[in-house]
C-alpha positions as CSV (number, residue, x, y, z in Angstrom):
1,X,0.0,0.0,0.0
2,X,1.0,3.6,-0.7
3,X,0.2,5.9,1.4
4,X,-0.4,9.7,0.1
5,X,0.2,12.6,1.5
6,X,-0.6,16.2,-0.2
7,X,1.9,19.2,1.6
8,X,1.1,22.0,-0.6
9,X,3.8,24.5,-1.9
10,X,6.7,24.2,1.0
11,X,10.1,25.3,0.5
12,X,12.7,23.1,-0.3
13,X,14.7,22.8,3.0
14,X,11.4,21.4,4.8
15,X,11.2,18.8,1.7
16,X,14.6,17.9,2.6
17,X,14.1,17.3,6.0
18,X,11.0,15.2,6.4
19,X,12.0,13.0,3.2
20,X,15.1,12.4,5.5
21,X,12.9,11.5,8.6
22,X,10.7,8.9,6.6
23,X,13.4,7.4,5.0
24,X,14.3,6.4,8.1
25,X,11.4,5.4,9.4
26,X,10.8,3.3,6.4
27,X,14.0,1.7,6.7
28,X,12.8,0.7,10.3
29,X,9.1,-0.8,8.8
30,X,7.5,1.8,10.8
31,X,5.4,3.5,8.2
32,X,4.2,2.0,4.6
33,X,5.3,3.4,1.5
34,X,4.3,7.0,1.3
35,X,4.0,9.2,-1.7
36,X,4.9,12.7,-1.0
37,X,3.0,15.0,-3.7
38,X,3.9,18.7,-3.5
39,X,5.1,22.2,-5.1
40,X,8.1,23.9,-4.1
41,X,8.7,28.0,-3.6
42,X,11.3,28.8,-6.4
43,X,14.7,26.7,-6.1
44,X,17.6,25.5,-8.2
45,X,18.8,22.2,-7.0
46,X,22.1,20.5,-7.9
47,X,22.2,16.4,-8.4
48,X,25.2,15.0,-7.4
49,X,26.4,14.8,-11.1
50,X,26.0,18.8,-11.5
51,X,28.0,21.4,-12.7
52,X,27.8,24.7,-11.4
53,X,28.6,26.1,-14.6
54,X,25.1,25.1,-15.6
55,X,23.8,27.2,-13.5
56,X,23.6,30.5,-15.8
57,X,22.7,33.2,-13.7
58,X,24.6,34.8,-10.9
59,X,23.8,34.3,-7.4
60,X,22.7,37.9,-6.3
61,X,20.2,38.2,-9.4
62,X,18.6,34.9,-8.4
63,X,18.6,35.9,-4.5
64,X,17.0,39.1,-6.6
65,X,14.2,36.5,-8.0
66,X,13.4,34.8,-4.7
67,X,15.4,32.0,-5.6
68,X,17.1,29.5,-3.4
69,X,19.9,27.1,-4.9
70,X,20.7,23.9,-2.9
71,X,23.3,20.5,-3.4
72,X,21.4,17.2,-2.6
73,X,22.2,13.8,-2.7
74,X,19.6,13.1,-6.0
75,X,20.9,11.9,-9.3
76,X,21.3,14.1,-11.9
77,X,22.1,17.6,-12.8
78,X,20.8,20.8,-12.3
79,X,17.1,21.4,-12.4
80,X,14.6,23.7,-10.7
81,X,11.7,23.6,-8.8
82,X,8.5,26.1,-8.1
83,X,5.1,27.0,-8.1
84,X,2.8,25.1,-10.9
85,X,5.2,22.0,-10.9
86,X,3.9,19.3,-9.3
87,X,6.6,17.1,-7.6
88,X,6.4,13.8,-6.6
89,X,8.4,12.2,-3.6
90,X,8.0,8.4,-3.6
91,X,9.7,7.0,-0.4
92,X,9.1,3.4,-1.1
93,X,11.4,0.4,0.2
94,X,11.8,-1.2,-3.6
95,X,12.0,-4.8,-1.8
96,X,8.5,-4.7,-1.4
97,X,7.8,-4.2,-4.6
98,X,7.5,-7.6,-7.0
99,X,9.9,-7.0,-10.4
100,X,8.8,-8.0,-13.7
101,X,12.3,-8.5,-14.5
102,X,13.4,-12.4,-15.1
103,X,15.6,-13.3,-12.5
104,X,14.4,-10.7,-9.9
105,X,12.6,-11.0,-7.0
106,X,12.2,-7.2,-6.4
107,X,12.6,-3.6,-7.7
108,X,15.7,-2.3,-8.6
109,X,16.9,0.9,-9.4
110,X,16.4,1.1,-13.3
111,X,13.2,-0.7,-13.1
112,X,11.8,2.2,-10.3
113,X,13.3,5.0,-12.7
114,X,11.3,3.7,-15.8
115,X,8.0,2.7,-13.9
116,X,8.5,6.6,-12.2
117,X,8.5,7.1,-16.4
118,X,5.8,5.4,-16.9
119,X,4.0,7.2,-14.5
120,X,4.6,10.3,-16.2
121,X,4.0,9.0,-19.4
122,X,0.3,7.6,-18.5
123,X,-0.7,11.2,-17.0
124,X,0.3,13.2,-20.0
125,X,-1.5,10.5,-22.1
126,X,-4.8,11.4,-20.2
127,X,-4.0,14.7,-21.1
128,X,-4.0,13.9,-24.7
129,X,-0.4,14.8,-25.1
130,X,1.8,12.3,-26.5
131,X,5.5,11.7,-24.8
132,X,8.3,9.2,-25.4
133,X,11.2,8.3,-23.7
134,X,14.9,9.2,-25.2
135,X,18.1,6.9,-25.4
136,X,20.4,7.5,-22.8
137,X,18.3,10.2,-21.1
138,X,16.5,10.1,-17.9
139,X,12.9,12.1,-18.1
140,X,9.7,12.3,-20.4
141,X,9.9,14.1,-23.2
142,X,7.2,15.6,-25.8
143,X,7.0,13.4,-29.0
144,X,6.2,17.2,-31.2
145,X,4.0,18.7,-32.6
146,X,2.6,17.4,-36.2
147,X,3.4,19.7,-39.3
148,X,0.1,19.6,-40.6
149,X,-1.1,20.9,-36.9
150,X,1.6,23.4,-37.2
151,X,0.8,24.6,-40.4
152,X,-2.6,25.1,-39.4
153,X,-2.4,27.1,-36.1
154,X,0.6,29.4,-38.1
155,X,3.5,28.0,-36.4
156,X,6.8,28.3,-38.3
157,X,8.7,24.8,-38.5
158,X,11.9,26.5,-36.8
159,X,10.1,28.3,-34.0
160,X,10.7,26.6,-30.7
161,X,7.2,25.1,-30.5
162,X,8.2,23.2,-33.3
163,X,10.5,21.4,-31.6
164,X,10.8,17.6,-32.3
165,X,11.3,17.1,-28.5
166,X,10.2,19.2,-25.3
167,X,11.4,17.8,-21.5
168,X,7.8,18.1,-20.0
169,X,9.2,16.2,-16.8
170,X,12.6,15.3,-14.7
171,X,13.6,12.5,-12.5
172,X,16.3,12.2,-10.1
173,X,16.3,9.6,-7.4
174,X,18.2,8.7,-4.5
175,X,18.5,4.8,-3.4
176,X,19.4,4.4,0.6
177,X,19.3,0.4,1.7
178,X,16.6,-0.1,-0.7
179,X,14.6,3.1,0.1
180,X,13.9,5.3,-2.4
181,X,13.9,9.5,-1.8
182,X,13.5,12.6,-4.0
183,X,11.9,11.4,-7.4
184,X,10.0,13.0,-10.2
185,X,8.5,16.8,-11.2
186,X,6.0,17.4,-13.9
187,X,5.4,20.9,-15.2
188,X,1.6,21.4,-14.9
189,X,1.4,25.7,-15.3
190,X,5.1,26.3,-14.5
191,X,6.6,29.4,-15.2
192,X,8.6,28.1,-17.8
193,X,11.0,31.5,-17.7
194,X,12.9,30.3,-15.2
195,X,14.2,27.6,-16.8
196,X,16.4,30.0,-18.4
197,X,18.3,30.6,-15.3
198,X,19.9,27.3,-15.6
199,X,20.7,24.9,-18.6
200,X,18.1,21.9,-17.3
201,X,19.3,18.8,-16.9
202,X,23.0,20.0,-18.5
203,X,21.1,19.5,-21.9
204,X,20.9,22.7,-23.7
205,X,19.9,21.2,-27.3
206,X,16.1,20.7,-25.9
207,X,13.8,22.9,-24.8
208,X,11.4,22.4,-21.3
209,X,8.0,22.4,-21.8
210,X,4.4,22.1,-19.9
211,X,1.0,20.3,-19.7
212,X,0.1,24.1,-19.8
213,X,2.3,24.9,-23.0
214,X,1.2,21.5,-24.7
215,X,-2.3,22.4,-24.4
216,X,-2.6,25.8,-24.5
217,X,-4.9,26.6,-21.4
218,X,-4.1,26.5,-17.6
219,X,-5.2,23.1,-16.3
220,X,-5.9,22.7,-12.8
221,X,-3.5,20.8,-10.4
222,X,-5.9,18.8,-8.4
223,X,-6.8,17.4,-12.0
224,X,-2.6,16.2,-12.5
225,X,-2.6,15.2,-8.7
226,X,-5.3,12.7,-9.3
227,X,-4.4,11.4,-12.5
228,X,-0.6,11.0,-10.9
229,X,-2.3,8.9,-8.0
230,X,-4.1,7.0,-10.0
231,X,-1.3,6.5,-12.2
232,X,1.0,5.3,-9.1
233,X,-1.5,2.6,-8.1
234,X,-1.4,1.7,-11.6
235,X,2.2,1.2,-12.4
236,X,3.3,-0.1,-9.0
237,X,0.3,-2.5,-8.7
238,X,-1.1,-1.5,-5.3
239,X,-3.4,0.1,-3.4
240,X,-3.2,3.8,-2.2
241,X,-4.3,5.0,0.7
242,X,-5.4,9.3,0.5
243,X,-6.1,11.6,2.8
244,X,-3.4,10.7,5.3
245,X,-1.9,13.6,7.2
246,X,2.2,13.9,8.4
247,X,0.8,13.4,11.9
248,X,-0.7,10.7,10.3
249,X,2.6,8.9,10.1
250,X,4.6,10.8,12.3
251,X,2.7,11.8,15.4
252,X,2.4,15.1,16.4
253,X,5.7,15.8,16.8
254,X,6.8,16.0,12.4
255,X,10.3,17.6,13.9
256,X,11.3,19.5,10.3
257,X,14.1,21.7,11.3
258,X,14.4,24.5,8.9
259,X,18.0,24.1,8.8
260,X,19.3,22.1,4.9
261,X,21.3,18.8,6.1
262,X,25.1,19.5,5.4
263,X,27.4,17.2,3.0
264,X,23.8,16.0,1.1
265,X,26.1,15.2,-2.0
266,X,29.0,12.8,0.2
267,X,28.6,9.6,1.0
268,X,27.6,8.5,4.5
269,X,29.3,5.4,4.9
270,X,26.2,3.0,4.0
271,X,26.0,1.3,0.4
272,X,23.8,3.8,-2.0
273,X,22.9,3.9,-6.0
274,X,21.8,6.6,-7.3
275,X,20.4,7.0,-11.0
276,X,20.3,10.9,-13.1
């Protein structure tokens, strides 16, 4: 069973923390799976594979924006978060989880990254917009836009909307004993100007795009929350459980200190995979 919990928009520090504290408490078998769903206040994050050079826009001019920048211990490069991106924390022990791999008895890394794809690929499919995966890249990406469409709304076949392939979602995991942390975030109404603070994912051939973008209109998130859920039951094969609060699963006492963890991108002595 998977059980959800919706936060809100938080800021990144507190998603930090409490990911930290159910990690742990998963690792113990003191709480089910639990499937964080959430937006973030403005932030660039760095994967452990991140460059700083990707980042494209000095510090005071994004402290200027309202925008935080943080390391953490994901895989990946640099990406950001904020309002209108819906992001999905999955803190699931994969050894409960059945593989359909031959010669597996349980989840491993790869297999969660593409099912977290899948995931992604089956909500934008409800949406009516058509994604693909792409060799040797982590994410879901846009399969284009049709020339005869284009031709018909007056797009130009080198404008940017033209593009063969959009990033409409990224994916960056972090594997601790078998428990999974940070995850996936799909661009619902994202502002997608501040994309161009960074170069996303250290790919700057591609452009990022949105459920928004893709269908022209502002779609509500409750709408991408609930096909995500549904999705997750889905894909995984299990039941979810909604409505469940963090005092819920942690008591009253949640204990987030606002305070970011330090070291998040060195190893802390335990055996860890991680996956862009």
């Amino acid at each position: 069973m998977i059980s959800v919990v919706q936060l809100g928009t938080i800021d990144y520090t507190a998603g930090l923390q409490l990911q930290e504290k159910l990690v742990e408490l998963r690792k113990a078998d003191l709480i089910p799976d639990v499937l964080l769903l959430l937006e973030h206040t403005p932030v660039i994050t760095l994967g452990r594979n991140a460059k700083a050079a990707n980042i494209l826009t000095a510090p005071e001019l994004l402290a200027a924006r309202g925008v935080q920048v943080f390391e953490c211990n994901r895989g990946g490069d640099v990406t950001f978060h904020g309002p209108g991106q819906l992001v999905a924390y999955p803190i699931f022990d994969l050894r409960s989880h059945i593989s359909a791999l031959p010669g597996r008895k349980t989840l491993g890394v790869i297999e969660f990254v593409r099912r977290l794809e899948d995931v992604l690929m089956e909500t934008c499919a409800g949406f009516e917009i058509p994604t693909q995966r792409l060799a040797g890249l982590t994410g879901v990406w846009t399969t284009g836009r049709p020339s005869t469409e284009l031709q018909s709304s007056g797009t130009s076949p080198d404008s940017p909307e033209a593009e063969a392939e959009s990033k409409i979602a990224a994916i960056g995991v972090h594997i601790s004993r078998g428990v999974t942390s940070h995850g996936l975030a799909l661009n619902v109404n994202t502002d997608l100007d501040y994309f161009k603070l960074i170069i996303p994912c250290g790919i700057s051939s591609k452009p990022v795009t949105s459920i928004a973008k893709e269908l022209r209109r502002h779609v509500a998130m409750a709408e991408v929350v609930d096909a995500v859920v549904r999705n997750f039951a889905s894909i995984f094969k299990t039941e979810v459980h909604e409505g469940d609060s963090l005092e819920t699963l942690l008591g009253n006492d949640v204990g987030i200190p606002m305070r970011p963890p330090t070291d998040l991108r060195k190893l802390r002595g335990e055996e860890e995979t991680f996956w862009a």
